[in-house]
N, C-alpha and C positions, 0 to 999 in steps of 0.2 A: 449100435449107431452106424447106419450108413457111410463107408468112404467119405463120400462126397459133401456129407454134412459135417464142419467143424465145430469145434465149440469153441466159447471165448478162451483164450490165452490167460494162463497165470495171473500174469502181469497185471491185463485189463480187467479181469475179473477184481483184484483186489483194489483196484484203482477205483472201478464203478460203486464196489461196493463200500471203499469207504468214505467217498463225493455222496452218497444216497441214502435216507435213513431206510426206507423199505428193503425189505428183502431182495434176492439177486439170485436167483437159478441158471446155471450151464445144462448143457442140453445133457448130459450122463447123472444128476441131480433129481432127489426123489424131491416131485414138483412140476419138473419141467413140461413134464406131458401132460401134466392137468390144468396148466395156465397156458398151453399153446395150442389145447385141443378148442375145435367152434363145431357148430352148429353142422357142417358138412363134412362128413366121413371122407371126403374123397379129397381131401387136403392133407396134405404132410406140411411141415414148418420146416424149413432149412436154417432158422435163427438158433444163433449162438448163443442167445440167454435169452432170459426173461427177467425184467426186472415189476417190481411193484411199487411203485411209488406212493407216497404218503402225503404229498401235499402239492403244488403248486412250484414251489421251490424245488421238489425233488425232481419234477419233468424237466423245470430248464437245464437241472443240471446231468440229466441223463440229454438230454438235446445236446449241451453243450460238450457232452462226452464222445455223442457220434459223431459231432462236428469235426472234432478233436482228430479221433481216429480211421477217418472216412467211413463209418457205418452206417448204415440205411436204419432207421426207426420204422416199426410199425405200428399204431394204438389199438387197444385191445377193449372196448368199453361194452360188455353185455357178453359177447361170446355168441351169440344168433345170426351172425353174418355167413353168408353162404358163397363168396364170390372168395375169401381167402383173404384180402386186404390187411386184416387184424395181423394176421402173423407171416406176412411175406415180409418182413426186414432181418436186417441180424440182429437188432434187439426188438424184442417185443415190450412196449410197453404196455403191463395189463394196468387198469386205473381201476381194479377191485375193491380196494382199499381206501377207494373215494368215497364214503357211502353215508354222508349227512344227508339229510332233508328235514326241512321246517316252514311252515306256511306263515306269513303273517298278513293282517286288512291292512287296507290300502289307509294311506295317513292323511288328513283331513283334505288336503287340496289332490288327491289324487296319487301322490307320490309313493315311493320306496325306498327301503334302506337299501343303500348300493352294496352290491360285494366288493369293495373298497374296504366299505365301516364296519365290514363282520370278518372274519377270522375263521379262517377253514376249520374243521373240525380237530383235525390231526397237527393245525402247526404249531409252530414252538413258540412259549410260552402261555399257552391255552391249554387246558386238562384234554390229554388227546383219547377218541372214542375208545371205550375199555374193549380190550382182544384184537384192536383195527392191523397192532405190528406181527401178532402172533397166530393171528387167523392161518389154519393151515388150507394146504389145494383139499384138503379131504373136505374140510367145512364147506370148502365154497361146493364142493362137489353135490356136499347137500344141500345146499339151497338151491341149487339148478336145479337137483329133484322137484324139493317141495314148488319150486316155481310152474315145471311145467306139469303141475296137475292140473288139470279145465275144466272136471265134473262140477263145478260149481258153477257153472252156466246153467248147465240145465242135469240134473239126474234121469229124469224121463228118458233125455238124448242122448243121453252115456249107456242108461238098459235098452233104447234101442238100437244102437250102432253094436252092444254089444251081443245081442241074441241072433238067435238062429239066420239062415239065410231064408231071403225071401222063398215062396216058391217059384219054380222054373214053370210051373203049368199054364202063364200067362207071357207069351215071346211077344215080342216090338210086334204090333201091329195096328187096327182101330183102335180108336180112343173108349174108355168105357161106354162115353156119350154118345157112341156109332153103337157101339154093340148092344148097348140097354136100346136100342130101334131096333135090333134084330131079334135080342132075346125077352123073353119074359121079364118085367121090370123086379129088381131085387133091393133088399137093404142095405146099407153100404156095408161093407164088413166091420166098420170100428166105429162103434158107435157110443154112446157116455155109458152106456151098459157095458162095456167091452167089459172083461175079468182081467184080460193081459193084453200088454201090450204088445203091437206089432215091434218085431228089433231087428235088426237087421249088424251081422258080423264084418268091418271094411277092412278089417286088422289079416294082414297075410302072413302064414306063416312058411317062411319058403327053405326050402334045403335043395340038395342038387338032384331028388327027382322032378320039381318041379318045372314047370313051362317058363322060362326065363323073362319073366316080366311082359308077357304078351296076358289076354283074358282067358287064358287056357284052363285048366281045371288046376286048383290049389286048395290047399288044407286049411280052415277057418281056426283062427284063436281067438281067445280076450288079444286087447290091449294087452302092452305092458305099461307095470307099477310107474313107469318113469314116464310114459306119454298119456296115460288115463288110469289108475287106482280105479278098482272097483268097486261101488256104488256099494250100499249096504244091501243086501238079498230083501227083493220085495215078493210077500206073499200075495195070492191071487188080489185078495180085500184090502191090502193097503195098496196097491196098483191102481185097481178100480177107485178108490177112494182119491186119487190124482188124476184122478181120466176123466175130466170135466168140460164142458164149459166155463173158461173163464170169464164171461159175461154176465153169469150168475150162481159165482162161486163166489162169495161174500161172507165176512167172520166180522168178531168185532175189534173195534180197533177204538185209539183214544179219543177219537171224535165220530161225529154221526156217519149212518151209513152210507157211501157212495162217495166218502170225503173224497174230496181234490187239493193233492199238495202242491198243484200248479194253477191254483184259482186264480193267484195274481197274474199270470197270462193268459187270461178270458179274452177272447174277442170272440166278436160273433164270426159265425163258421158259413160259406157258403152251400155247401155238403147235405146231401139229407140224412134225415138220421140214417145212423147205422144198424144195418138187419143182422140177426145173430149170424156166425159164421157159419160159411158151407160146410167144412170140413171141422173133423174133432180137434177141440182143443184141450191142449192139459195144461194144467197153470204149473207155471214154476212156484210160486205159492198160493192161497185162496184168494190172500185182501193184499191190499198193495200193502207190500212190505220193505223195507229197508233194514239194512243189516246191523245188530248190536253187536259192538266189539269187546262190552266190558273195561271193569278198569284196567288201565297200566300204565307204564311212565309215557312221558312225554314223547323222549327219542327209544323209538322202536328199532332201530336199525343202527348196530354194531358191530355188522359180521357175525350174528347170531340165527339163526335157521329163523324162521318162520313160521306158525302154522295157520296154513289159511283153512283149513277145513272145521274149526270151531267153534262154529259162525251160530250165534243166539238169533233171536228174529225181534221185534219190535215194534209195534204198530207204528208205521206214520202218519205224522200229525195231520191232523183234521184239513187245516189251513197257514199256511208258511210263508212268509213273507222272507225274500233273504235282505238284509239289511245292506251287505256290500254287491254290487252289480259283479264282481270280483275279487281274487284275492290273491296275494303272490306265494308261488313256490320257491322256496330254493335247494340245487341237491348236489350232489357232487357228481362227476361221471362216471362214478363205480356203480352208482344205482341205477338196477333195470325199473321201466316203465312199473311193471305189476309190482313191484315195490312203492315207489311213489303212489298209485294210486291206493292201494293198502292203505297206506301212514295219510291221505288225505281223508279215504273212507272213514277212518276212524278219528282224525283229528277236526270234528263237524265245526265251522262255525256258529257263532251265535242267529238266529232269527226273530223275528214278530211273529208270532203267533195269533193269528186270525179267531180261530176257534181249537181248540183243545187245548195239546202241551208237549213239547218235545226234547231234546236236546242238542239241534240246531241242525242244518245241511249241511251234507260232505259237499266239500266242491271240488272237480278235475281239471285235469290240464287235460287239454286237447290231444293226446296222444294218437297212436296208430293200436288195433288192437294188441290184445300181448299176442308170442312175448317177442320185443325189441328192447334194444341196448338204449342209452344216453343218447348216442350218436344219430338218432332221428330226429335230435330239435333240431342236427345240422343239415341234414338230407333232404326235410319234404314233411314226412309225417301225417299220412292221411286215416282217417277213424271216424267213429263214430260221432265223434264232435264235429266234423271240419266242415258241414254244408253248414252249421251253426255260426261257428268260433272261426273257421278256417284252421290252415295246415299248422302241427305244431310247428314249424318255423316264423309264423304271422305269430305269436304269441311268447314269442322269444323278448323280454324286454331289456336283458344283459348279459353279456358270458364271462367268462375270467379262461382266458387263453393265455398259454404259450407260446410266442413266436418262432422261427427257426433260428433266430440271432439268439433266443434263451431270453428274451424281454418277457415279463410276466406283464400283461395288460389286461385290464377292465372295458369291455368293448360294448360299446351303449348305440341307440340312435345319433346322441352328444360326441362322444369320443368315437375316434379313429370312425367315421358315419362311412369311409369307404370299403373298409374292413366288416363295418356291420352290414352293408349291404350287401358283400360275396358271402360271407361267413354263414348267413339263411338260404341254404341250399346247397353250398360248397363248400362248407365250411371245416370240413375234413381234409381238404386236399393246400388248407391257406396257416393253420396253427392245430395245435393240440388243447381243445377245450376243457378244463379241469373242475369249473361248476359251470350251473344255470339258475336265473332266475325267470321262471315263466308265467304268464296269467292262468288265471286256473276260474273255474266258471261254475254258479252255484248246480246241482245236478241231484234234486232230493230221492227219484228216480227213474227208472224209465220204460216206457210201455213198448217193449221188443222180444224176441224172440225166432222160431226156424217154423218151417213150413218144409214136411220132407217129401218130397215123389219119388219113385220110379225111376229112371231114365227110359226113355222110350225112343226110339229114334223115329217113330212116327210120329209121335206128339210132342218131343221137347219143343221145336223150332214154336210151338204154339203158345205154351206154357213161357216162353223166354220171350215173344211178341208181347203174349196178355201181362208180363210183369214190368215192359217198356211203357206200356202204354197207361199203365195207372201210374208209373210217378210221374210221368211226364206233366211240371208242372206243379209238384209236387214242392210243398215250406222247405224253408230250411230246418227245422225241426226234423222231418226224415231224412233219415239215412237208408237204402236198402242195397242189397244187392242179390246176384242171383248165380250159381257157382255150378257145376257139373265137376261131380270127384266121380272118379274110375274107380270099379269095382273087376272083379274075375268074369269072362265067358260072357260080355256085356246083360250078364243078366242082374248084378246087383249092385251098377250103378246106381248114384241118385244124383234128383237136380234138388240143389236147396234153395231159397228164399228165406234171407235171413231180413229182418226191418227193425229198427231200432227209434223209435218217435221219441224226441227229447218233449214232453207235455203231457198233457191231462191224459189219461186212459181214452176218455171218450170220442175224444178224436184223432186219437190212436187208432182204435178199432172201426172210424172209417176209412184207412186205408186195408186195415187188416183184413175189410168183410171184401173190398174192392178186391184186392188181391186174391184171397182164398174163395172169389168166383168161381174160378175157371176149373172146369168140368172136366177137362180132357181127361184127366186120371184122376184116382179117386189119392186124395189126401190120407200120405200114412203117418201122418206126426204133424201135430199142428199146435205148440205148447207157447204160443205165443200170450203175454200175462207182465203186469209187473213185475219190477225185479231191480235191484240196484244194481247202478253203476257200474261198480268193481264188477261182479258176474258178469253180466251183459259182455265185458270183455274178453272175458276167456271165450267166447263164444265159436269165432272164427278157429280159434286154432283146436276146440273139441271138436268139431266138423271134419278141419283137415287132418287131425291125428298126424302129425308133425313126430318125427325122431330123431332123437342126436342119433350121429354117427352112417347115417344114410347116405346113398349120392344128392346129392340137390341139386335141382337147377331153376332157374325164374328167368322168367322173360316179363317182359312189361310196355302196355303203349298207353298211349291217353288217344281218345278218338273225338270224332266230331255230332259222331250218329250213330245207329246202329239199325242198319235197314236191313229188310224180310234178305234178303240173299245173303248178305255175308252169315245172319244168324241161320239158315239154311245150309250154308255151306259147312259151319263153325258145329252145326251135329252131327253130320256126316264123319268129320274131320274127329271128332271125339270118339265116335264109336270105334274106331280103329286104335285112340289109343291105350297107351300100354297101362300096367297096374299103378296105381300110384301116382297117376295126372291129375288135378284140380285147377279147372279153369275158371275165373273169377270176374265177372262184372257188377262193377261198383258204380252206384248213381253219382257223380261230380257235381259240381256247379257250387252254386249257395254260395254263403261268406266267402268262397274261394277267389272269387273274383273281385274282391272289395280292396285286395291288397296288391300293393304295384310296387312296392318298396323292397324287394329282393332279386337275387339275378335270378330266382323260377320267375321266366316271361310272363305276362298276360297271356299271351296266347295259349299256353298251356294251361293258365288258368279256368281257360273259358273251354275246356274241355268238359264234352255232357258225359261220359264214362271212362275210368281210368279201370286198364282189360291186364289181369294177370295170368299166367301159366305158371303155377304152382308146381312142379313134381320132382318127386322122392320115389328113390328105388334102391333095394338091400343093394348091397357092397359087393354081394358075389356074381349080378346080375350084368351080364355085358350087351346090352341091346340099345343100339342107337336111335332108336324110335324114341328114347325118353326124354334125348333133345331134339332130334330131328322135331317131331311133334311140334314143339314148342318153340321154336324158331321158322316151323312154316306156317302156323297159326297165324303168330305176331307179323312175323315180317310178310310172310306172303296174304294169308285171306285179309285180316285187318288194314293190308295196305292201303287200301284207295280211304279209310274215313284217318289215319294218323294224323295226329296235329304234334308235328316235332317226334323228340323221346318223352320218356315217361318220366315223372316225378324220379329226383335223382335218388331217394330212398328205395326206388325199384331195380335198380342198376343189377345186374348180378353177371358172373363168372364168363369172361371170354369177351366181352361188349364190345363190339366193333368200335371206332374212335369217332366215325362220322354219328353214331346213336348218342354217344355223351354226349358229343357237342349240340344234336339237338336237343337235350334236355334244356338246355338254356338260350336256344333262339338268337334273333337279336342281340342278348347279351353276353356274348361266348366274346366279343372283343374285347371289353370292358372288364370282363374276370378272369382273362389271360392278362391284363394288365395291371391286374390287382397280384393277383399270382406271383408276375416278375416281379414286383416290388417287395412282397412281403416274402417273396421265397426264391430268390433267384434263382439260387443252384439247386431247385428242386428236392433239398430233404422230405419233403412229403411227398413221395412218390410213391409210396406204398398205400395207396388210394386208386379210385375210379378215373385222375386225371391220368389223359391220353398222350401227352406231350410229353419230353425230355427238356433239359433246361435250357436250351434251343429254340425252342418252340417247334420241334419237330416230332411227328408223331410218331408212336411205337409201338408196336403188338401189346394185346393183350397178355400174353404170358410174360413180356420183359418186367411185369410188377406186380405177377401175382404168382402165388405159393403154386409147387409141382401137386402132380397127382400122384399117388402109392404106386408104383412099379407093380406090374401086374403080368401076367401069360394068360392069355384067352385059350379056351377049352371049351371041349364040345361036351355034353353028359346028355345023351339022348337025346339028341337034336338041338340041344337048348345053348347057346353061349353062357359060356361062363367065367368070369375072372377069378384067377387064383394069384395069389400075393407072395411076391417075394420078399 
């Protein structure tokens, strides 16, 4: 244990612990470093313990304990935070051990049962969840495994990410569409006859011969077990047998063929039909399917693993009518996102049945893709529902918070409404939320999937025009976006286009055919196909290959447009950078602007794409280009289209204080004066707010956790960090 890091004292140790029925970890304690580790390697925790609270009651009285003895709190809910926040206090509060969820329909005039009339899982006098006090850091350890598996998006996209590398014998230059003018016209290479699949390896495996996070030559592996499990081994014929057309890839299901489980959302389409796609497509399944869970209890979620990988398939129903327009979730904020959607996937409501027979729609909460923590219904929460439903914040209908004073409150539109109104969006930096009740939206399933090229530095600027230019204008029903992840030697990058249409297959696939026009390069994966919900969401983060214990860094804007020159400038800018960059443009607008009722502004609402820099780089890797990069993207090329900061769930490590404050616009007075009220002396300082309890600004580092003490070293030209 580091000098400079102390642990709690005797004294206080047995004081917290016997004020708290959860557990209590000192930092020399087997435990401590597996409830104080997140998502970004490049954090140390200087807190004195860790406590795990069990209910509601036991947060105020860990609050009222650092009140007690001047100690800084920090709340711990998911562990995927990459900015430090979680564990930059002397006690961490991890809320692990929060982990109820239960959906119930809406009651005849629209209403719900308040978290008032129900009774947390764990408190006293309720039978508390079985293993919730005894759960060890080893179990949770495995569920974070089994959590961040994501071949269940697509397998096709997992055997291609994980096969051989492209080949080199085709460098950035004309587009094929230039060259088939110059040469002899050809077949495309991947065609539904293909035998194998084209795959391509993004997974780096780096030691200190390697080029220190530049595109220089590196050594290709799988995945690892704990960011993508390997697919089952497909031989040439069952490969081929997935390498279709999903247009007229067709099986039988319990109603006629070509059913639509979104018939009750017919309108006539202005659109002409749609022509089969350009490029190959492979289905994720043949016929629209949704996923069977089988039986099992009710409550799935006790601090017990998970397996999501044993997944039965199901035909869905012919025709489905959902009976409720919606339905409420409730969870505690021990539960990550891919949990709740799990326990909703499988807990279907009832529906009408049109034609066949089924056993009812799963419905979702509007989440952000996986995986994220609780702590997004406070922050933003943008996903594939949000041009539909909007941000999971707009679908927040009650929370059960802690105050700094140790008041446990119920915070509604009704009660405390000025509390509710900072608490959607900032609601991290105002109490400590310990459940949720959110809307959740029927979702039987949905016609999405990847679209993978090349990177080309002569052709992306085109390829990222042609995929502006068809949503432009585009239902709320799509979602799309379009991403550039960094490969080695700029030759095995790719750009993806990912689209996710909440509706009918068929008009699905006329954005899909609009989209998979464009010729510049020829389409190396194109598996876009029905698919349930739950799947669809692992989707982003099996593209980005995401790993604990990495450096991270995120940047984040919301913009106004996206014109031919910054997207020109923004390829350029890519090719140079290093291993391990993914840059993200995400279609905005939709339901997002329907809601005015939170301190996220309208004007950020009315933003047409919210722009991330995504990058992760191994631990031993010292090269400033992997922020540099990503803070001259954001702030510099994107600057002339910004509107404000970026949704505050994009916040990450180091944020200058003028960037938070424009997260909320206009409203940055109003919730510094929510703030003093409900938090004078700034106990929640171990957040994204930039103030002291002054209202005076303060570096980014005075509230967020150190980095690992390190010596930079040279090994063949390359920078390299070695840890002391």
């Amino acid at each position: 244990m580091p000098a400079n890091f102390e642990s709690l004292p005797n004294e206080l140790y047995e004081e917290l612990g016997s004020s708290c029925r959860g557990p209590v970890y000192r930092r020399e304690e087997t435990g401590f470093l597996d409830y104080s580790t997140i998502f970004n390697g490049n954090v140390v925790s200087a807190a004195k313990a860790v406590v795990c609270p069990l209910d509601a009651e036991d947060v105020s009285k860990i609050v009222l304990f650092c009140t007690k003895h001047s100690l800084s709190p920090s709340v711990k809910a998911g562990g995927y935070g990459t900015a430090g926040w979680a564990i930059g206090g002397d006690i961490i509060i991890d809320l692990s051990k929060l982990v109820e969820v239960d959906i119930e329909v809406p009651k005849a005039d629209g209403s719900f049962t308040s978290l008032r009339d129900v009774a947390s899982a764990n408190s006293k006098g309720k039978t508390a969840v079985p293993n919730a006090a005894s759960s060890s850091s080893k179990r949770r350890r495995e569920e974070d495994t089994n959590l961040r598996q994501y071949d269940n998006a697509s397998q096709t996209v997992a055997a291609f990410l994980r096969g051989p590398t492209l080949s080199d014998t085709q460098p950035d230059g004309p587009s094929p569409s230039v060259r088939r003018r110059l040469d002899a016209p050809t077949e495309s290479a991947y065609s539904s006859s293909t035998s194998t699949a084209p795959r391509l390896s993004m997974s780096q495996s780096m030691s200190p011969s390697d080029s220190g996070g530049s595109r220089g030559s590196q050594s290709q592996t799988t995945s690892t077990p704990a960011t993508s499990p390997s697919p089952t081994v497909m031989n040439s014929e069952s490969i081929s047998s997935t390498v279709t057309t999903g247009r007229n890839a067709e099986s039988s299901t319990s109603g006629p063929a070509n059913s639509n489980p979104f018939g009750y959302l017919d309108t006539p389409s202005n659109f002409p039909p749609a022509s089969p796609p350009a490029a190959l497509q492979s289905t994720f399944n043949s016929a629209p399917l949704v996923t069977s869970w089988g039986p099992g209890p009710n409550s799935i979620f006790a601090n017990a693993p998970v397996n999501f990988s044993n997944f039965g398939q199901v035909a869905v129903p012919a025709q489905a009518e959902p009976i409720y327009p919606h339905a409420f979730v409730t969870f505690g904020a021990g539960m990550r996102q891919k949990e709740i959607d799990t326990f909703t996937a499988k807990e279907k409501l009832e529906a009408r049945y049109v034609t066949g027979g089924g056993d009812g729609i799963p419905y979702h909460v509007p989440f952000a893709a996986h995986p994220v923590g609780s702590s997004i219904m406070l922050l933003g929460g943008f996903g594939f529902l949000s041009r539909l439903h909007g941000l999971s914040i707009d679908n927040l209908v009650e929370v059960e918070m802690v105050l700094a004073d140790g008041r446990i409150i119920i915070v509604n539109e009704n009660d405390y409404p000025d509390l509710w109104w900072g608490l959607r969006g900032a609601g991290s930096c105002l109490g400590i939320a310990t459940r949720y009740k959110a809307k959740a939206f029927p979702v039987p399933v949905v016609f999405a999937g990847n679209l993978l090229y090349r990177f080309n530095k002569a052709t992306a600027p085109s390829l990222i025009k042609h995929f502006r230019d068809c949503v432009k204008g585009a239902p709320r029903e799509l979602y799309a976006n379009v991403l550039l992840t960094a490969g080695p030697a700029g030759k095995d990058s790719l750009v993806v286009v990912q689209m996710c249409y909440v509706g009918p297959r068929e008009k699905g696939q006329e954005y899909l055919a609009a989209i998979s026009s464009w010729d510049g390069e020829k389409c190396l994966l194109n598996e876009v196909d029905e698919k349930s919900f739950l799947h669809q969401q692992d989707s982003v983060a099996q593209v980005l290959r995401g790993k604990a214990g990495r450096q991270w860094f995120i940047r984040s804007a919301l913009i106004s447009s996206l014109p031919d020159d910054i997207i020109n400038e923004t390829v350029l800018q890519f090719t140079d950078s290093p291993v391990g960059c993914t840059w993200l443009f995400e279609l905005a607008g939709g339901a997002i602007t329907d809601f005015e009722d939170t301190c996220v502004p309208k004007s950020q609402r009315e933003a047409s794409f919210t722009i991330a820099a995504l990058h992760q780089w191994e631990m031993e890797i010292d090269d400033d280009r992997c922020v540099d990069s990503a803070e001259e993207w954001i702030a510099g090329t994107l600057k002339p289209v910004h509107i404000g900061g970026p949704f505050p769930s994009f916040l990450g490590r180091h944020e200058p204080a003028e960037r938070v404050k424009a997260c909320f616009g206009d409203n940055w007075k109003r919730l510094c004066e929510i703030k003093g009220f409900y938090d004078p002396e700034n106990l929640f300082k171990n957040t994204f707010w930039p103030l002291d309890a002054a209202g005076e600004i303060v570096e980014p580092q005075t509230h967020e956790p150190p980095t690992p003490e390190f010596l930079s070293t040279s090994i063949r030209g390359q920078k390299r960090k070695v840890f002391v």
